[in-house]
C-alpha positions as a Python dict, from the first residue, in 0.01 Angstrom:
ca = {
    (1, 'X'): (0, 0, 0),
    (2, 'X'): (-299, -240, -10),
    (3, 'X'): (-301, -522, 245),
    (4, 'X'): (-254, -856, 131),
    (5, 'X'): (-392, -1138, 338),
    (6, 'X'): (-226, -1394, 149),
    (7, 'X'): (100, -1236, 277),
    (8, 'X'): (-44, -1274, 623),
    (9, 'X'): (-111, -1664, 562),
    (10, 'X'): (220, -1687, 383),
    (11, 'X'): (415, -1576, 654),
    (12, 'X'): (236, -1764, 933),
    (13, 'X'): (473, -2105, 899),
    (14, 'X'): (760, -1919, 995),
    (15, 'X'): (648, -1702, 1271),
    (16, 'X'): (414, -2015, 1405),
    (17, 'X'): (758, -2191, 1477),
    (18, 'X'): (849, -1863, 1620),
    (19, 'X'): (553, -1883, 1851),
    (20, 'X'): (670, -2163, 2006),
    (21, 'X'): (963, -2017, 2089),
    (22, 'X'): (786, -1793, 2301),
    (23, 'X'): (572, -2038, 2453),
    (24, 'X'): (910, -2242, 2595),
    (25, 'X'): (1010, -1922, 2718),
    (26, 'X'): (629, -1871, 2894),
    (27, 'X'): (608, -2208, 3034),
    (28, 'X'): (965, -2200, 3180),
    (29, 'X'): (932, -1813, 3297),
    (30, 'X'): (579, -1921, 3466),
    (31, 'X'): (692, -2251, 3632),
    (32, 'X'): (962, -2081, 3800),
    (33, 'X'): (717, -1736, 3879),
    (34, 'X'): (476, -2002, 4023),
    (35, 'X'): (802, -2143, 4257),
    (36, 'X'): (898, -1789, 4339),
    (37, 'X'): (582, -1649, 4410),
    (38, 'X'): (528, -1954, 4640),
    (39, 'X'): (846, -1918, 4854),
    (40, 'X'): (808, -1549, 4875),
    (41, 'X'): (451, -1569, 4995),
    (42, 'X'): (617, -1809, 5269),
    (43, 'X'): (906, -1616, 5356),
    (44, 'X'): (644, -1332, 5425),
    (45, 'X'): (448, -1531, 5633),
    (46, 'X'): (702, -1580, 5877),
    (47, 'X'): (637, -1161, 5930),
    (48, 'X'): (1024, -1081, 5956),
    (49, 'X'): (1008, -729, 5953),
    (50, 'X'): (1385, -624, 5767),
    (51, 'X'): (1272, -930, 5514),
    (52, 'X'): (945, -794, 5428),
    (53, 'X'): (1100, -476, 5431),
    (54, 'X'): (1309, -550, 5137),
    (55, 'X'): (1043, -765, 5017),
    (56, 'X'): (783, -457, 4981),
    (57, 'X'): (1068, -239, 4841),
    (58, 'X'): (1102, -507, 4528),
    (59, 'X'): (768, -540, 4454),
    (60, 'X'): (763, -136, 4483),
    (61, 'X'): (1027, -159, 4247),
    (62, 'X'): (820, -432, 4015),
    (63, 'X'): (530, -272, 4001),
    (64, 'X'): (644, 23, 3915),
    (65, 'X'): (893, -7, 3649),
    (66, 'X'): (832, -144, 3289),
    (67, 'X'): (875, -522, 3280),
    (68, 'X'): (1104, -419, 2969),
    (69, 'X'): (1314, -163, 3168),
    (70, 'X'): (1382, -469, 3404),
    (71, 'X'): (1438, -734, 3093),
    (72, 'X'): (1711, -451, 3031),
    (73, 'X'): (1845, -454, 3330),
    (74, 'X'): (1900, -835, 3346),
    (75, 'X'): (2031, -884, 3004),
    (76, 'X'): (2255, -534, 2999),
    (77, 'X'): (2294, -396, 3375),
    (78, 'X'): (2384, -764, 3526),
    (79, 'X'): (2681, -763, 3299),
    (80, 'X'): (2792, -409, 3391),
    (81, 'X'): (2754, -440, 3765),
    (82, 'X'): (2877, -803, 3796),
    (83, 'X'): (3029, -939, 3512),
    (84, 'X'): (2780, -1233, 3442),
    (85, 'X'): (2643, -1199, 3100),
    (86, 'X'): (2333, -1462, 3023),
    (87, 'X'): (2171, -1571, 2709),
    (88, 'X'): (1929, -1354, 2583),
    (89, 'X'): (1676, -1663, 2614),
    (90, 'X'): (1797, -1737, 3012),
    (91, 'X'): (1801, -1301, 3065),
    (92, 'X'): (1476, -1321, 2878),
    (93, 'X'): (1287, -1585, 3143),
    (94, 'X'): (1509, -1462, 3469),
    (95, 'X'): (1342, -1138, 3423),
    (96, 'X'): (982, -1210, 3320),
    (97, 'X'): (983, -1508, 3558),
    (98, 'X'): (1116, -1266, 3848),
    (99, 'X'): (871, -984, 3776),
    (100, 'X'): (571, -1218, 3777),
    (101, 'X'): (704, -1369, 4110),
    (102, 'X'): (576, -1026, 4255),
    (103, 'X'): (278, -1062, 4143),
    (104, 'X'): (201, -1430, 4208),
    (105, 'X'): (285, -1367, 4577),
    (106, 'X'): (71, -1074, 4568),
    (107, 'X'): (-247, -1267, 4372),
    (108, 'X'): (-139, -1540, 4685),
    (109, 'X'): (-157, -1295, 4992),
    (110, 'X'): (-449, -1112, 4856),
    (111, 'X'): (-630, -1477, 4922),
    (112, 'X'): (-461, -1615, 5207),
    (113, 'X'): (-727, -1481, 5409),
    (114, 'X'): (-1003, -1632, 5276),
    (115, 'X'): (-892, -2006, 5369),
    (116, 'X'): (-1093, -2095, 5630),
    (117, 'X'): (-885, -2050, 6041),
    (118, 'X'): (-1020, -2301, 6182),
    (119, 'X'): (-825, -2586, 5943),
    (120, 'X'): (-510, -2451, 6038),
    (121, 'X'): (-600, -2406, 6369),
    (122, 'X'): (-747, -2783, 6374),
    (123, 'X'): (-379, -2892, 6205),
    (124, 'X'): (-192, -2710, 6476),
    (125, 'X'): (-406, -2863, 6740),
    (126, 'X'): (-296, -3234, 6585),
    (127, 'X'): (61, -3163, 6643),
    (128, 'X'): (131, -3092, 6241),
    (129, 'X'): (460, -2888, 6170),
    (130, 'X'): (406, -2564, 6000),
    (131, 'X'): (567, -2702, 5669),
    (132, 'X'): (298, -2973, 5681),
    (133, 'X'): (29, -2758, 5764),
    (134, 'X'): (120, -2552, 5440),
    (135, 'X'): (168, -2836, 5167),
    (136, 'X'): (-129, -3008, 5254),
    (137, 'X'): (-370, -2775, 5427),
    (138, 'X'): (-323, -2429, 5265),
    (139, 'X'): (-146, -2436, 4961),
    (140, 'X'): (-355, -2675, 4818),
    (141, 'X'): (-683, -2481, 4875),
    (142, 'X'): (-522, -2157, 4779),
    (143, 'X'): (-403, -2278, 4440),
    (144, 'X'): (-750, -2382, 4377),
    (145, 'X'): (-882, -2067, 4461),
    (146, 'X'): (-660, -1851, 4270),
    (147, 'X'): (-687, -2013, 3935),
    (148, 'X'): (-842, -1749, 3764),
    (149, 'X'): (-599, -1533, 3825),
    (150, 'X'): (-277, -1730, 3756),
    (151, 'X'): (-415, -1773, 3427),
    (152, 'X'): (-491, -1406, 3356),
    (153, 'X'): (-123, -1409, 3497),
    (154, 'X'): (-38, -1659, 3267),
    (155, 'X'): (-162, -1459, 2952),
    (156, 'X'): (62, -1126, 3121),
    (157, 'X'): (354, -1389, 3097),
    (158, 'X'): (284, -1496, 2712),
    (159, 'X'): (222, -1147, 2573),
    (160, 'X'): (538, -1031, 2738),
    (161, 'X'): (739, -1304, 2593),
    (162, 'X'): (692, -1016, 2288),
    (163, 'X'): (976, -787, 2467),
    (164, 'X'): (1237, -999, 2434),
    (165, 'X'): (1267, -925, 2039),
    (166, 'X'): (1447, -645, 2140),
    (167, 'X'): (1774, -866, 2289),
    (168, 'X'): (1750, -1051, 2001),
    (169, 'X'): (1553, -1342, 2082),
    (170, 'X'): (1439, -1469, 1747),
    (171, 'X'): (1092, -1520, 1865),
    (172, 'X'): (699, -1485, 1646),
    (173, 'X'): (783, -1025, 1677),
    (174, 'X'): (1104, -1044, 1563),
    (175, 'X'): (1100, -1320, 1293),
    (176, 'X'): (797, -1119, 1179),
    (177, 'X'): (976, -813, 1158),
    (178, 'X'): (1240, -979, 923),
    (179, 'X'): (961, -1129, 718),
    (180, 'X'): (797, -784, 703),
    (181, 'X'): (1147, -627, 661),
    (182, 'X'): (1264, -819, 328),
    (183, 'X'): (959, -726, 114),
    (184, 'X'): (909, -337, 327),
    (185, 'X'): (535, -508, 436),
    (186, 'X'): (562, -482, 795),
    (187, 'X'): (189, -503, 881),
    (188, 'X'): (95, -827, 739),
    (189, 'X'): (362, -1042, 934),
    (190, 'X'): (255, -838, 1236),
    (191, 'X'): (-70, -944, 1194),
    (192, 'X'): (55, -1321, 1192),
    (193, 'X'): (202, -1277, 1499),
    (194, 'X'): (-78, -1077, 1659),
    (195, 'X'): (-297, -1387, 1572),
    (196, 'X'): (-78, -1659, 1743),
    (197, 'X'): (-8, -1490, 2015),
    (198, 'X'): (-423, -1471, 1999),
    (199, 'X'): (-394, -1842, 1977),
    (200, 'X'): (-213, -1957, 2267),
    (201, 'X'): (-437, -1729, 2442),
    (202, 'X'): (-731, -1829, 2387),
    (203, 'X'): (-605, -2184, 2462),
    (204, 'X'): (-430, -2107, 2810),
    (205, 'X'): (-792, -1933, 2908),
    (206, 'X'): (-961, -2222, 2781),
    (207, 'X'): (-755, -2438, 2998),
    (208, 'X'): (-783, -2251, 3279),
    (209, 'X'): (-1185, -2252, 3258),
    (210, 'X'): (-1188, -2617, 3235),
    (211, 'X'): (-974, -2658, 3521),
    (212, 'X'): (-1221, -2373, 3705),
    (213, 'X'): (-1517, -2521, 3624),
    (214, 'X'): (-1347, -2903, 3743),
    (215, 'X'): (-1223, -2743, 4063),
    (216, 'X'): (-1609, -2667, 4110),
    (217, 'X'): (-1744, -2963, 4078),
    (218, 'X'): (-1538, -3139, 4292),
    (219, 'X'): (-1562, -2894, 4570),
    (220, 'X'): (-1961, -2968, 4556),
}
């Protein structure tokens, strides 16, 4: 069968208003990763050993398990162990936004040690609580430092956005697998969504080079 690139711009309407399905899903999944990566990076700070324990265990878990094995287990397993069945949309971002909570702590650990001892040690010396010491002293320098990789993150989030066709989220895959389904051409409408995913890409890496290079300046 020849390929048809008019079929490709024909179908791009409907899965672009797909797309932004998965981009609500990819902000809301990231906001919360961000949140969870934060309070598990401070939980493991406070060096508990039976809590990092378990923490290390998860992430061992996380890491090596497909994030679509664990989408699974949200959306079908919860149900079956507890009862509580969510939305596909709500299993979809609980599981993406847990599994990147792993990671963010791990991107945040990895660069904890690279803030500079002697401002906390200077903070501690002035009598500032620990919470205080972290909201304005570390966090804010580590955020800055890890940009790059929350948006590399970021794109991880967005592409996987893609797995949660398969619990029936009508997202850009699956509405272009019922485009490519009612005229048996399932490689054009793939294509469409190929290139918006592409899209919102490019612009979260674009973003997060602007915000890179305005970091640097203003640590000049």
């Amino acid at each position: 069968m020849k390929f048809d690139f008019e079929y490709v711009l024909s179908s791009l309407p409907r899965v672009s208003d797909a797309a932004m399905i998965n981009l609500r899903i990819a902000v809301l999944a990231f906001c919360l990763a961000l949140v969870g990566g934060t309070l598990l990076t401070l939980i493991r700070s406070l060096k508990i050993t039976p809590v990092n324990g378990l923490i290390a265990l998860s992430l061992s878990f996380i890491r090596g398990t497909p994030i679509l094995i664990q989408i699974f287990l949200i959306y079908y397993g919860l149900p079956a162990a507890t009862g509580l069945r969510l939305p596909p949309e709500v299993a979809g971002v609980t599981a993406i936004a847990l599994n990147s909570s792993f990671f963010i702590s791990e991107i945040m650990r990895g660069s904890l040690p690279e803030i500079d001892g002697g401002q906390i040690e200077a903070s501690t010396a002035l009598g500032l609580p620990p919470r205080i010491i972290w909201r304005k002293v570390v966090l804010p320098q580590l955020f800055r430092r890890i940009t790059p990789m929350l948006i590399n993150e970021g794109t991880v989030v967005v592409k996987g956005t893609a797995l949660l066709s398969v619990i029936t989220v009508v997202e850009a895959l699956r509405v272009s697998q019922q485009i490519g389904a009612a005229k048996f051409r399932p490689f054009e409408p793939i294509l469409a969504a190929a290139l918006m995913f592409l899209l919102i890409n490019l612009a979260l890496t674009a973003g997060g080079w602007f915000l890179e290079r305005r970091f640097a300046r203003e640590s000049r």
